[in-house]
Phi, psi and omega in degrees: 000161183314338198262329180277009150301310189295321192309301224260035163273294209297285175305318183310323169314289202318304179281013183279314209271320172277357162301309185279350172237028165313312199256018207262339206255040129180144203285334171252057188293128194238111185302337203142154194224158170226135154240135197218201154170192190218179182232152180243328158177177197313312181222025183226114216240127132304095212249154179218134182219154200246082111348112170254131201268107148285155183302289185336339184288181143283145169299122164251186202249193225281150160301134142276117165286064154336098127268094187263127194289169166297301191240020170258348186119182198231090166260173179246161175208133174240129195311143162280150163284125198242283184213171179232156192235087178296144180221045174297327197027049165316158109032106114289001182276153168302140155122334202259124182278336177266113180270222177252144182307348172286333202233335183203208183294335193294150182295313190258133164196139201228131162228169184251130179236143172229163195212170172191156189215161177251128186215125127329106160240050173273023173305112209282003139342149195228009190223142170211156174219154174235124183248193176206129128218163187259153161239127355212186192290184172268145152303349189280346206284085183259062187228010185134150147069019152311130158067021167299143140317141178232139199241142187216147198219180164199136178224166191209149173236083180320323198273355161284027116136194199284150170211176190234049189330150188302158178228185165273161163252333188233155173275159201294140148316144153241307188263138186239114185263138181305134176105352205231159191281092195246135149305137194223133163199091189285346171077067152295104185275182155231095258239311212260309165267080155321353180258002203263152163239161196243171170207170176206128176246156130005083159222166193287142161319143158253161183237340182173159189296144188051012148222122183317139158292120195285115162304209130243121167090230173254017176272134213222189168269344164287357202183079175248016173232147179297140165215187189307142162063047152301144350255030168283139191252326173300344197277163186272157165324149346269021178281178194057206176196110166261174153197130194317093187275035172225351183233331193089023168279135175256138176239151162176181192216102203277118166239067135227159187250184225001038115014126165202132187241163156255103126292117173283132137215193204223124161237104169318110143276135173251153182190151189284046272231123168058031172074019168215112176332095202234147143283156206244358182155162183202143186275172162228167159197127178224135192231142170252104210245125162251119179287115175241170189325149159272315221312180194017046181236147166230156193265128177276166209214160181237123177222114167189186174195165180305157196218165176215145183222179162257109207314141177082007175221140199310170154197130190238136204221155186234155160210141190239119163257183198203127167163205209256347191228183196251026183278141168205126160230168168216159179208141182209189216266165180269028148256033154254038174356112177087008170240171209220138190243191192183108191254116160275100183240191195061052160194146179317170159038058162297143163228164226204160188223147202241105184228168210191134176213096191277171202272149166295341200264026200238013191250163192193169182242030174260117169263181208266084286206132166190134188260158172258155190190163213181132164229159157222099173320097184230154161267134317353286199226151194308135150291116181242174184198108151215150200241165161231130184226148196241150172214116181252131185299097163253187194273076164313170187236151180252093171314353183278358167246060138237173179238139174249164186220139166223153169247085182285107220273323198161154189038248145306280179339136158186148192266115211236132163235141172213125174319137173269348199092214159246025166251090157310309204283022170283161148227168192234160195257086174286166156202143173243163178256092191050046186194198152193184192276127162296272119263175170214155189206129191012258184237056187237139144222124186266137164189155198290100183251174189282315218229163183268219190087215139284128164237153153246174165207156217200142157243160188190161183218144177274134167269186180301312215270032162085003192283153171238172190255191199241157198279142153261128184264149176211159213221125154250161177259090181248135192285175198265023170271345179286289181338140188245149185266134175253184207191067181271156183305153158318114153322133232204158182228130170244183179246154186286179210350000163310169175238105204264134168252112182260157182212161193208121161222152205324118191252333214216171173095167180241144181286193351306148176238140170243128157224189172210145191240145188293341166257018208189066184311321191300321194310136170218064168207193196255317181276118173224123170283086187246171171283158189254119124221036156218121182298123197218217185196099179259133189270167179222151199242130152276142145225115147002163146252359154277021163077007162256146200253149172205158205237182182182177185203152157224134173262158174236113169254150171299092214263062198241123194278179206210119176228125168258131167255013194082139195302204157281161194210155171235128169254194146251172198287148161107317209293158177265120169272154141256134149230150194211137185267142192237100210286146187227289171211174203107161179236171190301142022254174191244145166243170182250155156208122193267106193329124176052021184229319227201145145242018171272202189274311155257176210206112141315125147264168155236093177293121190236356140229175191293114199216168186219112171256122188258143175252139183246087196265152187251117200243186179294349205265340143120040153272166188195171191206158178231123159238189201199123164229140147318093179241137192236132147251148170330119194295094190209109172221184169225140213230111173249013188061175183260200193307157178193162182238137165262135163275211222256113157087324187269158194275149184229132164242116182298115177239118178263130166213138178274127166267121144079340165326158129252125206283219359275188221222146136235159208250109151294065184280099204295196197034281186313339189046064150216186179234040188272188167292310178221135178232135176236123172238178168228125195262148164257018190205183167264117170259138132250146182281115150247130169210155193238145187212131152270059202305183200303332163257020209080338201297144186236124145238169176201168164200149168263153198213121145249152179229119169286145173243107189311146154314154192270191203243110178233127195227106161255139169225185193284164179312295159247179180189177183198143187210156163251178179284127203123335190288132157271127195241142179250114172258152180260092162254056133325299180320348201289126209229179181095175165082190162259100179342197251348122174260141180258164200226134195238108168255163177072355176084016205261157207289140195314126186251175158261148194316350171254140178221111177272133178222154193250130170305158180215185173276341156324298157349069194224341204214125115310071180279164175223090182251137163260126163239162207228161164312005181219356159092019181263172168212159188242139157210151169247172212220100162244144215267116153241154183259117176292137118310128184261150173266157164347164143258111170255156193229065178329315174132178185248159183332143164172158186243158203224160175278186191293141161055020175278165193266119170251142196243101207271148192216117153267171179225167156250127193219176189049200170082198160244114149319166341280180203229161178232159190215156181191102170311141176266045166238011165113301208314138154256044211224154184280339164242180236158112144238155189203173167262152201247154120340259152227172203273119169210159188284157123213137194272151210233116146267127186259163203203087137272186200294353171294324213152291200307117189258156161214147173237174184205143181232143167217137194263136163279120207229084176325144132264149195314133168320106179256152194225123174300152180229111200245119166223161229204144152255122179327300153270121179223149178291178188278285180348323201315174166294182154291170195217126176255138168280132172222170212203132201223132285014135178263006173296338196267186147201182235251164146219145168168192177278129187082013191253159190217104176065240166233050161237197195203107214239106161264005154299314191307312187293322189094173163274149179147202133260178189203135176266149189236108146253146207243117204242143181189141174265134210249217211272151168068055193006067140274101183306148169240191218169133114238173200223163187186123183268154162230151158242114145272114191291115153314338190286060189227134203294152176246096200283154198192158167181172184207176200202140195314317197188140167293308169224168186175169195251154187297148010288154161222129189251158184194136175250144173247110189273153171274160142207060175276166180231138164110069151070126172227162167232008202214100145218147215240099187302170164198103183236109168246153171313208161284329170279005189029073123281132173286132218247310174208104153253183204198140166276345195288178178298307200240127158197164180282074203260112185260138170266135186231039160243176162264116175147182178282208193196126150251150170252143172221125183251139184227123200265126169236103168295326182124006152251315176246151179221177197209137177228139201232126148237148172262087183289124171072016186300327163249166153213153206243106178285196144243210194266068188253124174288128190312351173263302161347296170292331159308294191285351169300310229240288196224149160278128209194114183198120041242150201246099017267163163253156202259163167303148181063040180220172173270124178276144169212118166268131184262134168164159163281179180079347207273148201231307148223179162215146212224081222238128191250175168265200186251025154295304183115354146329125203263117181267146153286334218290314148293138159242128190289150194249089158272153185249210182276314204252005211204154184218168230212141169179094194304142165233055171281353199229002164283176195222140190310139166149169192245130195250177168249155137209116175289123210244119174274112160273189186268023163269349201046045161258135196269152175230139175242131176224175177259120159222188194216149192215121189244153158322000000 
C-alpha cells in the first residue's frame, strides 16, 4: 500500500544521512595520531607527530609535547607545523561523482597532518617519553571511548645508546569494507639501527597519561572490532583477529558495517646493550578505522612470502597480485642497500621482482622488511592490500679452506677425503667429471673416472643456514694400465618401441664384473633389454674386480614410419575439423588408427574443447609411430550470468559480456528488444534470454539467461493501535501469502522469527515493522503504528500501625496516567477511601483504572499491635435466685460493663435468665484500650421450696410431721431445726419426715431444696412451740381476750390482758406475717389489719414468764 512505499523511501533517506554524520558527531572530532622520533646524537631527538584529521572537523592547531624524564621531572614543548596530506584513498576511476570531504562534496575525508620539534634530553634520566593530548576522540565510536581525550606517546631509553624509532611508510587505512578479508599493515620500519630488531603488539588506548582507556561490552585493544568468530581472537582464517609480531600485520575479516573503532599499536625495539636483549624505545599509532559497505568491491591479493638468502648470493622474489587496477608500489628501508625492484605495471593483476644480492657486512639477526602493495580503484573507497615480508641474511661459506687428501686404490678407482676444519656444522657437496661415484660416507667419497689421464672433480660445502660456498676443482692421475676394454654388439636398426637386447663383453681385466648401462641403471650383467625410441648411442660402464673401469657404445638407429597430421591448431569452439594423415616415410602400405576414434586415414570432427588426437601409423615392415596433434580452442564465451529470480515490482539488470572474444560485439537481446550490453527493466512475467554473438574471427558464442519474476509477497497488520504500557500484545502475519514458499518472518530487523510476535507495550513502543522474506530472499513489510498509554501511578498511602480492632481509615491517590480515576479495594470498596475495622496485621492492595484503561495497583500494610488479653474469673453459670457474683480481673484496672453488673459483681437476678457476655475494658501495651469478654448463664431452672406442718404448738412430747411442698422440681432436701439460740436440734434429707420436741420452747425450721443444679431455702422462725401441758383455750379463755372474732379489714384486732410481753401472728403454714405490728400496751394490745388478706391466722402470745399461748382468729372482707 501507499504508506509502506514512503516508509521504505524513508529509510533509504535515513542511512544516506547517517553515513554522512559518521564523521560528523563532533566538530574536533580526533582520527588518530602517530608519534615516533629520530636521534640526532645521544641526547638530541627530532620527536615528529602525525595527527589525522576528520575533514568534517576543526583544523587542529600545532600538539604541545609532554616530556617526561623517569627522575628528572616534566616540561613542555610546542611542536611546528611542516604539511598536511588527504589520505582519504577514494575512488579514481571515471563514473564515480564523490570525492574526498577535504576537496569536495564527498562523505569521507581524512587528512594526515605533521608537525615535528627538536627536544634536549640531556638529563640524567636514562628513560624519556614524549607524549601529546588531543581533543577529542569522534563521537561516532562505537566500540568504547566516544568524545574521549586521546592521549599518545613514544618512549626511548637513551642509555642504550642513539636510537631512531620505526616510522611509517604508508600512511594508515580508515576505512575497511565489511565482510571481505583484510590485511591492516602500516610498515613501521626501522631505519637507522641496523642492529636492532623490531616486534609489534597490540596495544590499549590511552585517555591521559597511566590511564587506559574504557572499551564497551566484550571489546578489549586486543578485539577492538566485531569481527569473524567475535569475540574469539584464536580461531583459524579467516575467522579470529591477530597479529604478526614480526612484520606488524593484523588479519581479520570485520562483518559489522558502520562499525567504527580504536586501533593501537605498538612498535618495539630491542637491542643487545652488555649481551642482554634490552628495550631501547618505542612508537605508538593509533587510528580510529570505519567499517563501510563492500558491495560491489572485490579485494585485491598479494602473493609472496618471507624468503631467506645467503651474503654473496643473488636472491630474486616474483610477486604477483590479483585485482582490477594496475596501482602498484613497493617500498623498503634504506638497510637493503643494492636491492633493486622491476615493477610491470599498466596491465591488470601487475607483478613485480624484487632482487638483492647482499654483503658479508649486510648480515644481521634482524631481518630486513619490505613492503607491497596493491589497489583496486573502486566506488566508495579503494579496496587495498598491503603486506610487510621479511628477508634474512645469512653468513656463506668459502670452500677453498678446505684440504683434501687422495688415494688411488687400483685402476680407476679413487678415495678422496676432505678436512672440515673448525667448521663441524658443513656439509659437503660433490661433483665428478667423466666418472661417477661409488660411494660417499660422511666427507669420504669413493669414485670412478672413464678414461685413464688428468680426471677432475669438485667440492663445495653448505653452513647451517643453506648457505653454499663456491665449488673447488682437484684433478687425480689415473694411469692408462689401469683401463678396462669391452667388446660391445654391432651397431643396429630397430623399430621405434621395440625392446632391443644389447650386449658387452669384458676383452682384458679379471672378473667378477659390474656394469651399467645408461638407460637401464638396474641392469648389472653384460645384457641389457632396453625399449628402442630413438636413434642414440647407449653406453655401457664395467667394472672388474681389481676394480678397473671401461667404458664402451653402441648405436641403434631407430627404424620409424612418419605421418603429418598438421601442426598444432587453434579454433572456434563448434568448428567441424578434418584431419588427415599424409605418410612421409616408411614403407607402403600403411595402416591407421586414430586413437579411440577411427582407424581410417582421415577422420571429422566438431571441436567443443581443446582436445589432442593421437595417430598410431603402421608401416609394412610392422614398424609404427604415435603422433599427436594438438587443437586448442579460442578462449571465447560468452556470460549472461546466472539465473535469477527477480522480485515482485522490482527492476532486473541484465548484463552480456563477451569473455576473451574480439569484439566489438553486439548482443541481441530478444523480448527487451535492444543490443546493449546491459539493460534494466522490470519484468512482470518469467523471461527467458538466448543470445549468439559472433567476433572478428567467427567464433559463435551463446548463453541462455533465465529470469524469473517472483510472486508479490502480501503482508498486513492493522494500521494504528493504541495499548497501555506493560500490556501484552500478539500480533499474527500467518496470514501473509505470495512469494516463493516457506516464508520467513523478521519483526523489528530482528533475526527470522515465527508469524507471531509477542511484545510488551513501553513508552518506546511507537512502530511494529514485519518484513516476510520468501525462499529466494524477496520481501514485504508492513507497519504497525502504536500509541503507548502510560499508566496511572496509584499510591495506597504508607504503611502504618494500628491497635486491636481499632478502625482503619484508608485513602488512596493517583497521578499521570488520564483522568478521572476509579479505584477499587480488595475489600470491595470503589471509592478512593475505605475503612474498617482490623484485627491482624494484613496488605491491601489498591487498583487505579484511568480513563484509558490503563491500571496501576499499590499495597498498603496495615500492622495490629499484639492483643493483650485479661485474666478473668467468672463462674460460667448462676442460678436466677443466686446471690451477686464478684468478678474478678488481672490486670485489676479495668472495668465491666453488661447486664446485671453493679461495679465488679454480677446480680443475676438484675440480669434475668439467659446468657449474658460481661465486657471487661483496660489498657493494654502500646496505650492500646483492650475488651476481653467472659460469657455466664443464668439458668432459670430453680427449684421453690415450700412445706407445711401437722401442727405448730402443743404440749410435751409434741411430734409434728413435715410436707414438702416444694415447685419447679427438687432431687435434694435438707431439714434444719434450731431452737431459740439457734441451735441445731435436728436434721434430715427425706422429702417428707417426722419429729418429736421433748423441750419447751420455740422451734425455726429451714428446709433447703436442690435439683443439682439451683437450690432454694425456705426458713420458719418460731414455727413451733412446746408447752407444757396446758390446753391452748384453756389459756385463752383464763388469761387474755381476742375480739372482735372475726375482724373486717381495715378494722382493729385487740388483745386484753395482762402480762403481754410479745406477739406473734402466722399464717396457717406456720409462716410468720409481718404485714402488722402489734401495738402493746400494759393491760391489752392492738394489731391494725389494713395490710392483711382475707384468711384464717394463729396468733402466738408471750407473757413476760415467757409462757406462750396460741389463739385463732378470721379476718373478713
Amino acid at each position: 500500500m501507499k504508506r509502506k512505499f514512503y516508509q521504505l523511501r524513508g529509510a533509504f533517506i535515513f542511512s544516506l544521512i547517517f553515513l554522512s554524520q559518521i564523521y560528523s558527531a563532533s566538530a574536533n572530532a580526533t582520527m588518530g595520531s602517530h608519534i615516533t622520533y629520530k636521534a640526532i646524537d645521544s641526547v638530541n631527538y627530532i620527536v615528529y607527530v602525525t595527527l589525522y584529521r576528520d575533514c568534517n572537523g576543526l583544523v587542529p592547531s600545532s600538539p604541545v609535547l609532554t616530556v617526561t624524564g623517569k627522575s628528572t621531572g616534566t616540561f613542555t614543548s610546542t611542536t611546528t607545523y611542516i604539511n598536511k596530506t588527504d589520505i582519504t584513498h577514494l575512488y579514481s576511476l571515471s563514473g564515480c561523482t564523490l570525492g574526498s570531504r577535504c576537496t569536495s562534496s564527498g562523505n569521507y575525508g581524512i587528512e594526515a597532518w605533521e608537525f615535528a620539534d627538536t627536544i634536549n634530553i640531556s638529563g640524567g634520566a636514562c628513560e624519556y617519553s614524549f607524549a601529546i593530548t588531543e581533543c577529542c576522540r569522534s563521537g561516532a565510536i562505537s566500540t568504547g571511548m566516544a568524545t574521549t581525550d586521546m592521549y599518545n606517546f613514544a618512549w626511548v631509553n637513551k642509555c642504550g645508546g642513539k636510537n631512531t624509532a620505526p616510522k611509517l611508510v604508508q600512511h594508515p587505512r580508515f576505512l575497511l569494507p565489511v565482510g571481505k578479508d583484510i590485511t591492516i599493515n602500516h610498515a613501521m620500519m626501522e631505519y637507522d639501527d641496523t642492529q636492532d630488531s623490531v616486534s609489534f603488539i597490540l596495544a590499549p588506548a590511552y585517555t591521559a597519561a597511566s590511564t587506559v582507556a574504557s572499551y564497551a561490552g566484550s571489546f578489549s585493544y586486543t578485539k577492538p572490532l566485531t569481527f569473524l568468530g567475535f569475540p574469539n581472537v584464536s580461531l583459524s582464517n579467516p575467522a579470529g583477529f591477530r597479529m604478526d609480531n614480526v612484520t606488524g600485520e593484523i588479519n581479520f575479516r570485520p562483518t559489522k558495517q558502520n562499525e567504527i573503532g580504536i586501533v593501537c599499536i605498538e612498535a618495539r625495539e630491542y637491542r643487545k646493550v652488555n649481551g642482554t636483549e634490552t628495550l631501547v624505545g618505542f612508537s605508538r599509532l593509533e587510528i580510529m578505522v570505519n567499517v563501510v559497505s563492500s558491495a560491489n568491491m572485490s579485494m585485491p591479493t598479494i602473493s609472496t612470502a618471507d624468503e631467506s638468502t645467503c651474503s654473496g648470493v643473488s636472491k630474486c622474489i616474483n610477486i604477483t597480485t590479483g585485482g582490477v587496477d594496475t596501482t602498484f608500489f613497493a617500498g623498503w628501508s634504506q638497510n637493503i642497500p643494492g636491492a633493486t625492484i622491476t615493477n610491470v605495471t599498466n596491465t591488470p593483476n601487475p607483478m613485480a621482482t624484487l632482487c638483492w644480492t647482499p654483503t658479508i657486512a649486510q648480515i644481521r639477526r634482524a631481518p630486513y622488511l619490505y613492503v607491497v602493495g596493491t589497489i583496486s580503484n573502486q566506488c566508495v573507497a579503494n579496496a587495498y592490500m598491503q603486506n610487510t615480508h621479511a628477508i634474512y641474511v645469512r653468513k656463506g661459506y668459502d670452500s677453498s679452506n678446505h684440504a683434501v687428501e687422495k688415494v688411488v686404490v687400483g685402476c680407476n678407482k679413487v678415495i678422496v677425503k676432505a678436512y672440515k676444519d673448525s667448521f663441524p656444522d658443513l656439509t659437503l657437496d660433490w661433483k665428478i667429471e667423466n666418472g661417477f661415484f661409488d660411494t660417499i660416507i660422511g666427507d669420504s667419497a669413493i669414485m670412478y673416472f672413464n678414461k685413464p689421464g688428468w680426471n677432475h672433480f669438485a667440492i663445495r660445502s653448505k653452513n647451517k643456514f643453506g648457505c653454499f660456498g663456491n665449488y673447488e676443482r682437484d684433478s687425480v692421475f689415473i694411469s692408462p694400465l689401469y683401463a678396462l676394454q669391452l667388446n660391445t654388439s654391432n651397431d643396429t636398426v630397430s623399430c621405434k618401441f621395440d625392446t632391443l637386447q644389447l650386449s658387452a663383453t669384458p676383452s682384458n681385466g679379471s672378473g667378477p664384473y659390474k656394469f651399467w648401462w645408461d638407460d637401464n641403471a638396474t641392469e648389472h650383467s653384460g645384457i641389457a633389454r632396453i625399449p628402442m625410441l630413438a636413434t642414440k648411442y647407449y653406453k655401457v660402464t664395467a667394472v672388474d674386480g681389481a676394480g678397473c673401469l671401461g667404458t664402451d657404445s653402441i648405436r641403434v638407429a631407430v627404424s620409424a614410419p612418419l605421418a603429418s597430421i598438421g601442426p598444432d591448431t587453434t579454433v572456434c569452439r563448434y568448428t567441424q575439423l578434418q584431419l588427415t594423415a599424409k605418410p612421409v616415410s616408411g614403407i607402403a602400405p600403411f595402416k591407421y588408427e586414430w586413437v579411440g576414434i577411427d582407424t581410417t586415414q582421415s577422420i571429422t570432427r566438431q571441436i567443443n574443447d581443446s582436445a589432442r588426437f593421437n595417430l598410431k601409423v603402421t608401416d609394412s615392415t610392422g614398424c609404427y609411430d604415435i603422433i599427436t596433434r594438438k587443437v586448442n580452442v579460442f578462449k571465447f564465451s560468452l556470460d549472461l550470468g546466472a539465473d535469477r529470480v527477480i522480485c515482485h515490482n522490482k527492476s532486473a539488470t541484465v548484463v552480456a559480456t563477451a569473455v576473451d572474444g574480439a569484439g566489438p560485439f553486439s548482443f541481441p537481446w530478444p523480448i527487451i528488444q535492444t543490443n546493449k550490453a546491459s539493460y534494466t527493466y522490470t519484468p512482470t512475467a518469467d523471461s527467458v534470454f538466448t543470445i549468439s554473438i559472433t567476433d572478428s574471427r567467427g567464433c559463435i558464442a551463446y548463453d541462455t539467461l533465465v529470469v524469473k519474476s517472483n510472486p508479490a509477497i502480501t503482508v498486513s497488520l492493522p494500521a494504528t493501535d493504541s495499548a497501555c504500557v506493560g500490556t501484552k500484545i500478539t500480533l499474527d502475519a500467518s496470514a501473509s501469502s505470495g512469494g516463493s514458499g516457506p516464508l520467513t518472518y523478521s519483526w523489528n530487523s530482528l533475526s527470522p522469527t515465527s508469524p507471531i510476535f509477542l511484545f510488551t507495550v513501553s513508552l518506546a513502543t511507537r512502530q511494529i515493522r514485519v518484513t516476510v522474506t520468501d525462499s529466494v530472499a524477496c520481501s514485504a513489510t508492513d507497519t504497525l503504528f502504536m500509541t503507548p498509554f502510560q499508566n496511572p501511578m496509584a499510591f495506597a498511602g504508607a504503611d502504618f500501625t494500628v491497635c486491636y480492632g481499632a478502625t482503619a481509615a484508608l485513602k488512596a491517590t493517583a497521578s499521570i496516567g488520564k483522568a478521572p480515576y476509579t479505584y477499587s479495594w480488595v475489600n470491595g470498596a470503589t471509592t478512593d477511601t475505605t475503612s474498617f475495622a482490623v484485627y491482624t496485621t494484613n496488605t491491601y492492595k489498591v487498583i487505579v483504572t484511568d480513563s484509558f484503561g490503563c491500571q496501576d495497583d499499590d499495597d498498603i500494610r496495615v500492622s495490629v499491635h499484639p492483643r493483650n488479653r485479661a485474666t478473668i474469673t467468672a463462674p460460667a453459670q448462676v442460678c436466677a435466685n443466686a446471690q451477686p457474683v464478684a468478678l474478678m480481673a488481672s490486670p485489676s484496672t479495668g472495668s465491666w460493663q453488661g447486664n446485671g453488673v453493679t461495679g465488679t459483681s454480677f446480680n443475676p437476678a438484675v440480669a434475668g435468665s439467659g446468657n449474658h457476655s460481661l465486657f471487661y475494658s483496660f489498657m493494654g501495651s502500646n496505650s492500646c484500650p483492650m475488651t476481653d469478654t467472659v460469657n455466664i448463664h443464668v439458668t432459670n431452672n430453680v427449684p421453690v421450696a415450700a412445706f407445711t406442718n401437722s401442727n405448730n404448738v402443743g404440749n410435751l412430747p409434741l411430734t409434728v410431721q413435715f410436707l414438702d411442698l416444694t415447685s419447679g422440681g427438687a432431687s435434694s432436701w435438707n431439714w434444719l431445726i434450731t431452737n431459740a439460740a439457734n441451735t441445731i436440734v435436728t436434721t434430715s434429707t427425706q422429702q417428707n419426715f417426722t419429729y418429736t420436741f421433748t423441750s419447751l420452747g420455740t422451734y425455726n425450721v429451714r428446709l433447703i431444696v436442690s435439683n443439682g443444679t439451683c437450690s432454694d431455702t425456705i426458713e420458719k422462725k418460731d414455727l413451733i412451740t412446746v408447752t407444757k401441758n396446758v390446753g391452748i383455750q384453756s389459756i385463752a379463755n383464763s388469761h387474755y381476750k381476742i375480739y372482735p372474732n372475726p375482724v373486717a379489714l381495715s378494722n382493729m384486732l385487740t388483745v386484753e390482758g395482762e402480762n403481754i410481753a410479745a406477739i406473734r401472728i402466722t399464717d396457717i403454714t406456720g409462716r410468720t406475717i409481718n404485714a402488722g405490728v402489734p401495738d402493746i400496751g400494759a393491760q391489752k394490745a392492738t394489731i391494725a389489719t389494713d395490710a392483711f388478706e382475707a384468711g384464717v391466722y394463729h396468733l402466738l402470745l408471750t407473757d413476760i414468764f415467757g409462757v406462750q399461748y396460741q389463739y385463732s382468729f378470721i379476718i373478713t372482707k
